[in-house]
C-alpha positions as CSV (number, residue, x, y, z in Angstrom):
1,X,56.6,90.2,46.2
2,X,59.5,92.6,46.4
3,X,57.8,95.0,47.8
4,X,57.2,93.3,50.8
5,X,59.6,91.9,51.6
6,X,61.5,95.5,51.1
7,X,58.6,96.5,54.0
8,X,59.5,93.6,56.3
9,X,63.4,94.6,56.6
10,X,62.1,97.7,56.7
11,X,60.7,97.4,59.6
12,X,61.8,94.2,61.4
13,X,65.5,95.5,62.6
14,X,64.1,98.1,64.3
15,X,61.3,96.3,66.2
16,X,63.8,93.8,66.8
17,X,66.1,96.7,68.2
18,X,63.5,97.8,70.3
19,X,62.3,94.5,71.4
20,X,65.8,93.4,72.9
21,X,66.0,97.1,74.8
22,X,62.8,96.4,76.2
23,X,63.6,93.1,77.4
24,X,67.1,94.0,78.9
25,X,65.3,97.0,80.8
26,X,63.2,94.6,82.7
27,X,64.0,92.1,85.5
28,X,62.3,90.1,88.4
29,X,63.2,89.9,92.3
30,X,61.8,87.0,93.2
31,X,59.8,86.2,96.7
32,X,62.6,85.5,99.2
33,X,65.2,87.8,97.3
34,X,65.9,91.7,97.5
35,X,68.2,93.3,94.6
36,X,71.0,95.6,94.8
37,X,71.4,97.3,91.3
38,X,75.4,98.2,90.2
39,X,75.7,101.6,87.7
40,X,78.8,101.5,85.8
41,X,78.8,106.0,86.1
42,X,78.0,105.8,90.1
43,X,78.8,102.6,91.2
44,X,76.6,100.3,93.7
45,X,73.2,102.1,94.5
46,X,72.3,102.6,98.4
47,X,68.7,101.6,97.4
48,X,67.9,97.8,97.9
49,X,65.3,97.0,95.6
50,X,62.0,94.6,97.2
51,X,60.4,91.7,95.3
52,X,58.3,92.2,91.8
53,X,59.4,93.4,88.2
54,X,61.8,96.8,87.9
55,X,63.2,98.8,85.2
56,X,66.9,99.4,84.7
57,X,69.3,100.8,82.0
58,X,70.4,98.4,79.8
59,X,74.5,98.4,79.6
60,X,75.2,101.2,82.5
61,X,72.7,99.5,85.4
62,X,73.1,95.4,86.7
63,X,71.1,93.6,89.1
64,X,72.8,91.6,91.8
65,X,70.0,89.2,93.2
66,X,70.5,88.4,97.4
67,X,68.5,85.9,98.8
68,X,67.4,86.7,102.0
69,X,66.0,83.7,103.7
70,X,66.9,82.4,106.3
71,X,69.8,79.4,105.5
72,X,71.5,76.6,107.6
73,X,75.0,75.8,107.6
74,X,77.0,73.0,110.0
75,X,80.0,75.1,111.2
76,X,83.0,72.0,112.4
77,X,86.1,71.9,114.3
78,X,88.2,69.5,116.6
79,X,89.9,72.0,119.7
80,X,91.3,71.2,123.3
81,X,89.1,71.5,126.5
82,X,90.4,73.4,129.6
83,X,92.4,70.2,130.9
84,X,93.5,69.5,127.6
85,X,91.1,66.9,126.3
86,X,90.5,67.1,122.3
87,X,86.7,67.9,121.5
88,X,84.8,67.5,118.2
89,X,82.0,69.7,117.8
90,X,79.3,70.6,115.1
91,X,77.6,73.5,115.2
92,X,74.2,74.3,113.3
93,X,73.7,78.3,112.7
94,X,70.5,79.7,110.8
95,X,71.6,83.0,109.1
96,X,70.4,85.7,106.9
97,X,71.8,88.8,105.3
98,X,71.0,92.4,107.0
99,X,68.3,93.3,104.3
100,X,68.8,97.1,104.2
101,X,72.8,97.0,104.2
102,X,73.0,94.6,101.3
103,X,74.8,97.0,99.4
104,X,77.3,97.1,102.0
105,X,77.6,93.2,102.1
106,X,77.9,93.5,98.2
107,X,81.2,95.8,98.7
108,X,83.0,93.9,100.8
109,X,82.1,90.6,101.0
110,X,79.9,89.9,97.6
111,X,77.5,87.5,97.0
112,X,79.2,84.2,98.8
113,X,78.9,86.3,102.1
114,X,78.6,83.2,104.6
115,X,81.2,81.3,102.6
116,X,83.4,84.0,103.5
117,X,82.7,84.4,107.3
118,X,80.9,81.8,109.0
119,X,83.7,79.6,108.9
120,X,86.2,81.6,110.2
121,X,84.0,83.2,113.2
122,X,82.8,79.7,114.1
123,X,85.6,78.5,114.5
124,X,87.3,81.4,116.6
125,X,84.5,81.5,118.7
126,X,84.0,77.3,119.4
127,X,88.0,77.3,120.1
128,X,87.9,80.5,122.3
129,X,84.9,79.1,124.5
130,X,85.4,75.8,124.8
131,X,89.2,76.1,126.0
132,X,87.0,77.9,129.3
133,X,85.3,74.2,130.1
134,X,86.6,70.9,132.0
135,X,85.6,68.1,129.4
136,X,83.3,67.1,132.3
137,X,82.1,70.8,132.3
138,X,81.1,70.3,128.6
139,X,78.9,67.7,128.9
140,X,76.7,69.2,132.9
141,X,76.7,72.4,131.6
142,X,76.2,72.2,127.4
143,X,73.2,74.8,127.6
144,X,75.9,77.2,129.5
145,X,78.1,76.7,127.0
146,X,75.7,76.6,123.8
147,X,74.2,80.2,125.0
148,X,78.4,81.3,125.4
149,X,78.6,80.7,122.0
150,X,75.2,81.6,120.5
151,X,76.1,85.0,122.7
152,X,79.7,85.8,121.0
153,X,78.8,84.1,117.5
154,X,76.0,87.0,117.7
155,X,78.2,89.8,118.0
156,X,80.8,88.4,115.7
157,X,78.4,87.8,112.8
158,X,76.9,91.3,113.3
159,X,79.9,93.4,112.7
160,X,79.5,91.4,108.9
161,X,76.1,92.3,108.6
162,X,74.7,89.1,108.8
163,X,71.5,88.1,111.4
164,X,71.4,85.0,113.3
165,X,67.9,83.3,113.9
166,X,69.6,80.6,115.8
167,X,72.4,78.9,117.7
168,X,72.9,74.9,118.5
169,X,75.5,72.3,119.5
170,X,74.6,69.0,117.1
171,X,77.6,67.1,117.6
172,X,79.8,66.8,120.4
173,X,82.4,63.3,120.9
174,X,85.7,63.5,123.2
175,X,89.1,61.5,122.8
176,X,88.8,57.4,122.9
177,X,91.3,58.0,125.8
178,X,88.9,59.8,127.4
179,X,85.6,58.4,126.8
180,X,86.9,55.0,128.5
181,X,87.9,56.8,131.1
182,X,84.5,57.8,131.9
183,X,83.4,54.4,131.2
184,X,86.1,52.8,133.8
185,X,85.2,55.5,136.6
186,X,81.4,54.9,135.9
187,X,82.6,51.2,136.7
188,X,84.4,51.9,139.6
189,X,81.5,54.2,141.3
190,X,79.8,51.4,140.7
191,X,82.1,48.9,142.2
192,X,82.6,51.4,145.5
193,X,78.6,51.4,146.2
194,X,79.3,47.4,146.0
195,X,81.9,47.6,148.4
196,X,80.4,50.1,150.8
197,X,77.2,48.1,151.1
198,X,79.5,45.0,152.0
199,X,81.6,47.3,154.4
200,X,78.3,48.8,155.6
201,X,76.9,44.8,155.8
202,X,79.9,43.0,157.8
203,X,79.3,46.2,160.7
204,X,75.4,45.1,160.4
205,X,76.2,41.6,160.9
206,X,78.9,42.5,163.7
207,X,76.4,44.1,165.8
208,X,73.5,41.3,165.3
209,X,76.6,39.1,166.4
210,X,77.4,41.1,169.7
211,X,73.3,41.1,170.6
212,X,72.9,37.2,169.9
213,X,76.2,37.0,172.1
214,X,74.6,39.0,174.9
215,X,71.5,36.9,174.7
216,X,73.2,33.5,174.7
217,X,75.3,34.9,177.6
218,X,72.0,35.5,179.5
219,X,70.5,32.3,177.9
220,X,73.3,30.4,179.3
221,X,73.3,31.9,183.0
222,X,69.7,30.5,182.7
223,X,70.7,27.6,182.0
224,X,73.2,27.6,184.7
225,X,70.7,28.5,187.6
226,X,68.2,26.4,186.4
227,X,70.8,23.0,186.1
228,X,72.0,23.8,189.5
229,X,68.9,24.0,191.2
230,X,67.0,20.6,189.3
231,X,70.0,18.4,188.3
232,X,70.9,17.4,184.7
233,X,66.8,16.8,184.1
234,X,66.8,20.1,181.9
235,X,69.8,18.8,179.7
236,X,68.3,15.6,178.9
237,X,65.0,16.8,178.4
238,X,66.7,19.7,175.7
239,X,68.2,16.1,174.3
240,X,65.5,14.0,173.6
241,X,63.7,17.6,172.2
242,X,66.8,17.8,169.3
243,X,66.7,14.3,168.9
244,X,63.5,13.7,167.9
245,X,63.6,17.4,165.6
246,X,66.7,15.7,164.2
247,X,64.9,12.4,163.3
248,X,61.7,13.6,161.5
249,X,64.0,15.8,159.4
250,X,65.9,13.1,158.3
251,X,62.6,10.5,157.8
252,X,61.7,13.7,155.4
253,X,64.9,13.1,153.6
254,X,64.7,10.7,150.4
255,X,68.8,10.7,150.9
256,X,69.4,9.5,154.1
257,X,69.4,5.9,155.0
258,X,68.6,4.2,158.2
259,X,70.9,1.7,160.0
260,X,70.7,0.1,163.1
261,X,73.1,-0.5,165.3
262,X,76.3,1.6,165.6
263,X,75.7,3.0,169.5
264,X,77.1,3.4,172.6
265,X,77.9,-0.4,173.2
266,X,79.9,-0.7,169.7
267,X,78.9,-4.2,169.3
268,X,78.1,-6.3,167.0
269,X,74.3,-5.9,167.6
270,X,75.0,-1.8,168.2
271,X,73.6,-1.2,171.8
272,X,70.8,0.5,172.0
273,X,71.2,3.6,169.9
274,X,70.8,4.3,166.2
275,X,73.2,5.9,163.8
276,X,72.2,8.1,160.9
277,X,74.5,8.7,157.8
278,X,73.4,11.4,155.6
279,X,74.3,10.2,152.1
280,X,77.7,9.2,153.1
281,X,79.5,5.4,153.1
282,X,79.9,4.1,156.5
283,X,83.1,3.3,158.3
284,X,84.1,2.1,161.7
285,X,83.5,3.7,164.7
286,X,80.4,6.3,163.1
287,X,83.7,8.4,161.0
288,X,83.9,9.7,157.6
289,X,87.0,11.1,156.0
290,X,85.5,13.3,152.9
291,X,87.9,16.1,151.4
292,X,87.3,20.3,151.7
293,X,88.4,21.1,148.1
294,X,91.5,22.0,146.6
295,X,92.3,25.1,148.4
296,X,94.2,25.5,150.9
297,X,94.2,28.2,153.6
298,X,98.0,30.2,154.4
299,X,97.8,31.8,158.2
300,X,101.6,32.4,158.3
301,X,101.3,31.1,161.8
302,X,104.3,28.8,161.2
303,X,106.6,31.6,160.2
304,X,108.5,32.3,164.2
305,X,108.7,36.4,164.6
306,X,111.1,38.3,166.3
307,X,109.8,41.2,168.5
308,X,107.0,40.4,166.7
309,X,108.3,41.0,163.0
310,X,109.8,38.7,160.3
311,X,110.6,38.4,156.5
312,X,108.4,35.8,154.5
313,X,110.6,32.8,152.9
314,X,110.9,32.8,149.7
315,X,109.1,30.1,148.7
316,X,106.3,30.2,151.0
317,X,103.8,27.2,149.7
318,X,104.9,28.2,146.1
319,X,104.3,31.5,146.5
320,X,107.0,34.3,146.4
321,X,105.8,37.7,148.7
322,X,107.3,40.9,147.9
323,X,106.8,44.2,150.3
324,X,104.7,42.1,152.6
325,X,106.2,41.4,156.2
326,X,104.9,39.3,158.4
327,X,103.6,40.9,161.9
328,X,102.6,39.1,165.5
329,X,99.6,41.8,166.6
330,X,100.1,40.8,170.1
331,X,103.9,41.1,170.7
332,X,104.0,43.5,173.4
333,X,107.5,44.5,171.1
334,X,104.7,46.0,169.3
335,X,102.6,48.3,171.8
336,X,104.1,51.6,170.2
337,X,103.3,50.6,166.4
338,X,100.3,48.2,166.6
339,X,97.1,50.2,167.7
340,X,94.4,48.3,169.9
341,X,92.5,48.7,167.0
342,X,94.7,46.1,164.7
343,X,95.3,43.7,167.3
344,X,92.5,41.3,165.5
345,X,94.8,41.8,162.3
346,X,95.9,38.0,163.1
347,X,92.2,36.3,162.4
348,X,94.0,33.1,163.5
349,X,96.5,34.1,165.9
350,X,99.1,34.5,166.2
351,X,100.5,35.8,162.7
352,X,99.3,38.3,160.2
353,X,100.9,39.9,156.8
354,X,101.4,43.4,156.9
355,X,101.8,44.9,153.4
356,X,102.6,48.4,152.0
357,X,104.6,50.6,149.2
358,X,108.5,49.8,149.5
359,X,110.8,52.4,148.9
360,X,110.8,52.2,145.4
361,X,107.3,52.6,145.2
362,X,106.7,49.1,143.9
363,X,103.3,47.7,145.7
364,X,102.7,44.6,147.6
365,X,102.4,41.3,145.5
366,X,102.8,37.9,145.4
367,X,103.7,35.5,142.3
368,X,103.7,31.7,141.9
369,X,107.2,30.0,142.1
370,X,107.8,28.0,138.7
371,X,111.3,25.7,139.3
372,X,113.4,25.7,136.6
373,X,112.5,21.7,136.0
374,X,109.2,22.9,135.7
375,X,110.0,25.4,133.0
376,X,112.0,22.1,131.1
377,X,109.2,19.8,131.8
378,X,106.5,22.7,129.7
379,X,104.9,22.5,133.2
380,X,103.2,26.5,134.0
381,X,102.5,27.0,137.6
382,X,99.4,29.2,138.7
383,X,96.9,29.6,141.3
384,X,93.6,30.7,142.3
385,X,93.1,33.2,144.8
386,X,89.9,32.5,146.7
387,X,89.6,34.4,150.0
388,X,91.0,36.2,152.1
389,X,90.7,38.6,155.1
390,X,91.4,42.0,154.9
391,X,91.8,45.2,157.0
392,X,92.9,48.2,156.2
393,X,95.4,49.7,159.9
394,X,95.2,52.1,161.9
395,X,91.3,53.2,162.4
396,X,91.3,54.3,158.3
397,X,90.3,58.0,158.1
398,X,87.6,57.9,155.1
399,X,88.4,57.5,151.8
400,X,90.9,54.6,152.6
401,X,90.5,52.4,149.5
402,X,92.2,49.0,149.3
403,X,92.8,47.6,145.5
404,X,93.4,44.2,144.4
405,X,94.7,42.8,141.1
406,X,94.8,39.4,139.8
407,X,97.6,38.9,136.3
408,X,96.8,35.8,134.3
409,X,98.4,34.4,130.9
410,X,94.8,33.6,129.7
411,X,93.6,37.2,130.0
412,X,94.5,40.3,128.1
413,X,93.5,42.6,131.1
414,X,94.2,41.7,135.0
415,X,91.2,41.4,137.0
416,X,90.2,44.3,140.0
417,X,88.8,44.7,142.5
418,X,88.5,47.3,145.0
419,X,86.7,48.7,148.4
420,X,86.5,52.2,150.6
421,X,86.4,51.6,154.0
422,X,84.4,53.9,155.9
423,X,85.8,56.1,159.0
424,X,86.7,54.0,162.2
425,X,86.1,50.6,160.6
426,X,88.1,48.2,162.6
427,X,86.9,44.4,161.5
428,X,88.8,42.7,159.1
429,X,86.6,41.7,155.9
430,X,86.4,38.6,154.4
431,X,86.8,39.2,151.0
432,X,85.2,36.6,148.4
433,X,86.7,38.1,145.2
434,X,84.4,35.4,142.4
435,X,81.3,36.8,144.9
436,X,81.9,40.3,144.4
437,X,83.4,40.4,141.1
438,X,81.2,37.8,139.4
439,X,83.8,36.7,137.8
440,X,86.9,33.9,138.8
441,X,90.6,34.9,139.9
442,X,91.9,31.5,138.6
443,X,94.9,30.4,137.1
444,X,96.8,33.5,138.1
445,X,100.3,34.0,138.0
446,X,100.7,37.2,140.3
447,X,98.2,39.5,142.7
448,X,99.0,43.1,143.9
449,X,97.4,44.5,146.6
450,X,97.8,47.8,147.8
451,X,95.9,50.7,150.0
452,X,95.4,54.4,149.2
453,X,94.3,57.7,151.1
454,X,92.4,60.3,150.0
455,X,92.7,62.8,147.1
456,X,96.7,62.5,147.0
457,X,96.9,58.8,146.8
458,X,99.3,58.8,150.4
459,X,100.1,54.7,150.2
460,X,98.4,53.2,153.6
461,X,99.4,50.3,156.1
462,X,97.3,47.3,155.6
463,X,97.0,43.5,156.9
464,X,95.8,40.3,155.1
465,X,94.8,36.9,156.9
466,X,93.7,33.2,156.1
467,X,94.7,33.7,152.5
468,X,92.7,31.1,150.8
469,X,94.7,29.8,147.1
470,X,94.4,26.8,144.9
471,X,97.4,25.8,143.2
472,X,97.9,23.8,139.6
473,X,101.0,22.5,137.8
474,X,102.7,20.9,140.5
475,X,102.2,17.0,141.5
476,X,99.8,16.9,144.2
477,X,97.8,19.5,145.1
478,X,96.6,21.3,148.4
479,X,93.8,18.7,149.7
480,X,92.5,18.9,153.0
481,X,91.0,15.9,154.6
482,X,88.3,16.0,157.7
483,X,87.5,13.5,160.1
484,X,83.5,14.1,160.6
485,X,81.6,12.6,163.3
486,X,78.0,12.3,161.7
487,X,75.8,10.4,164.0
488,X,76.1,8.4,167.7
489,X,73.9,6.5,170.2
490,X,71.3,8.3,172.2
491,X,69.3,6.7,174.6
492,X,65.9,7.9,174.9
């Protein structure tokens, strides 16, 4: 028994010796790896060795193990655009080491290669090419700017020694600032078609009105010849013809009720014509008072001008104007400022408000008045603005663009509204602000309005008409009452 086990440590520490020498002598490079062996006598070898199993020497030889395929990394950074707005941008790059200079990469860089570089050379690069781009030009021409990049991030990453398979913008977001900007001017693109087509509408409906004018015109000189040569036979033949149009619609009607009497004689028994009220109670004489709303309409036709110009009083119908004058058209005082073209300023003649920038650059407004009882009392005047008309002076060169806002308590932002008048346009526009906005300009406090020119923003002339307002928190409101003739005798 001794004597073998003198044999076994005989022989074991040596094939144990030579086992472990084996072992360290050998070592695998993987698929998808290349090796780069280190000699502690010469240093890194220029040799890079491929995939399968090799032979070193143990203690004086290492193996440094690359892989070499190809790897993604997201590359970040937050820079400034050409007109200063901030930009966040991801990029995605596919890299791989240079197989044949590994050795190279090994001596300067080491193994963490892309750790070292990618970030620094992305980043240089996104900063250095996106400061050459409008935000705006970021976002038409990203496949300009993604081949800049891919272009210089190229020749960057091969002065390392590192290949690029590919280039790509992931990620790209802008400023809040910004981004609602685009948002509002989207809006307002939006709004300015909206306007145009009404612009483009009113001139539509302007000529239908001059060719139905021309053909009543003719209709009526007809008329004329035809009345003079056979008597008032033609007018009461055209009578009974709407009379009897007038009284099947009505029979259709399941809301109108019939009542004898009430014609021409006014008697008791009601002569010999008929009267017909259309839903409405009956008084005296065929008349019906009935109310127009709670609006009111302002013409400033009450306001006396002197050589056709005058200040506003403050209040005027609870409303105080500021930068707004009002302006008689067709005060021959007026020849040299007023163009033919703004004579229809005044929709009802004879007065108009003219409105503009004053001095200080403060637009043209006007607020509610609230007394100083009122304030005591917890009473909050406001108003509604409802219509009005609107023209911009002077035949407006294009690009003329008239704004509007309305300032409430119970909204956070005011309401707008604007149009573009087109070149020449010289009708003023009736301007139905819940219509167009789809929204309503109630309970307001104060409205600005104020005209612009072109590019620079020049402030522009303009003149506002039959202002159309409902007003709340004082006792006894705007009402209009109408006397309405609705039906009469007619004798067949």
């Amino acid at each position: 028994m001794a004597q073998v086990l003198s044999a076994v440590y005989k022989y074991a520490i040596p094939v144990g010796v030579a086992f472990s020498l084996a072992q360290a002598s050998i070592y695998d490079v993987k698929g998808g790896t290349r090796a780069v062996i280190f000699d502690r006598l010469s240093g890194v070898k220029d040799t890079v060795v491929n995939e399968g199993t090799h032979f070193l020497i143990p203690w004086l030889q290492k193996s440094i193990i690359y892989d070499v395929r190809t790897k993604p990394r997201n590359i970040s950074t937050t820079t400034g655009s050409k007109d200063l707005q901030m930009v966040s941008l991801t990029l995605r790059v596919l890299h791989r080491p240079e197989v044949q200079m590994l050795p190279k990469i090994y001596q300067s860089l080491g193994q963490d290669y892309d750790e070292r570089v990618l970030p620094s050379i992305g980043n240089e690069v996104l900063k250095s090419i996106v400061a050459q781009f409008d935000a705006a030009e970021l976002i038409t021409q990203r496949e300009a700017v993604s081949a800049r990049i891919r272009t210089d991030l190229l020749k960057r990453a091969s002065e390392f020694n590192i290949a690029l398979e590919d280039v790509s913008i992931t990620h790209m977001t802008f400023g809040r600032e910004f981004t609602r900007a685009v948002e509002q001017k989207q809006i307002a693109q939006q709004d300015a078609e909206r306007a145009r087509f009404i612009v483009e509408k009113a001139e539509q409906e302007r000529q239908a009105n001059v060719i139905r004018a021309e053909g009543e015109a003719e209709s009526a000189e007809i008329i004329s010849k035809a009345v003079a040569k056979a008597g008032d036979g033609l007018i009461m033949i055209r009578r009974i013809e709407a009379s009897r149009e007038i009284a099947q619609t009505l029979a259709n009607n399941p809301n109108v009720t019939y009542l004898p009497g009430g014609g021409e004689g006014g008697g008791k028994d009601g002569g010999k014509g008929t009267s017909l009220l259309l839903g409405l109670r009956s008084q005296p004489g065929g008349v019906n008072q009935h109310t127009s709303g709670d609006s009111t309409v302002l013409n400033f036709d009450d306001i006396p001008t002197a050589k056709g110009l005058a200040s506003i009083p403050s209040p005027y119908h609870k409303l105080a104007f500021s930068s707004f004058d009002v302006i008689k058209p067709g005060d021959p005082s007026l020849v040299d400022r007023i163009s033919p073209h703004d004579v229809n300023c005044a929709v009802s003649s004879p007065n108009a408000l003219i409105g503009s920038r004053d001095p200080s650059g403060l637009v043209a407004s006007f607020t509610i008045g609230n007394t100083t009882a009122m304030v005591e009392a917890g009473i909050t005047a406001s108003f509604d603005l409802v219509t009005f008309y609107l023209k911009p002076m002077d035949a407006p060169p294009p690009g003329t663009t008239v704004f509007v806002k309305g300032y409430s308590d119970s909204r956070e932002e005011p309401l707008e509204w604007n149009v573009t008048f087109t070149t020449g346009y010289h009708l003023p526009l009736l301007v139905k602000l819940e219509e167009y906005t789809r929204e309503p300009w109630d309970q307001l406090h104060k409205a600005e309005i104020w005209a612009e020119y072109g590019e620079d923003a020049l402030d522009w002339e303009f003149c506002i008409d039959d202002l159309e307002v409902r007003f709340y928190g004082y006792e006894g409101r705007y009402r209009v009452t109408e006397q309405v003739v609705l039906g009469g005798g007619m004798e067949p």
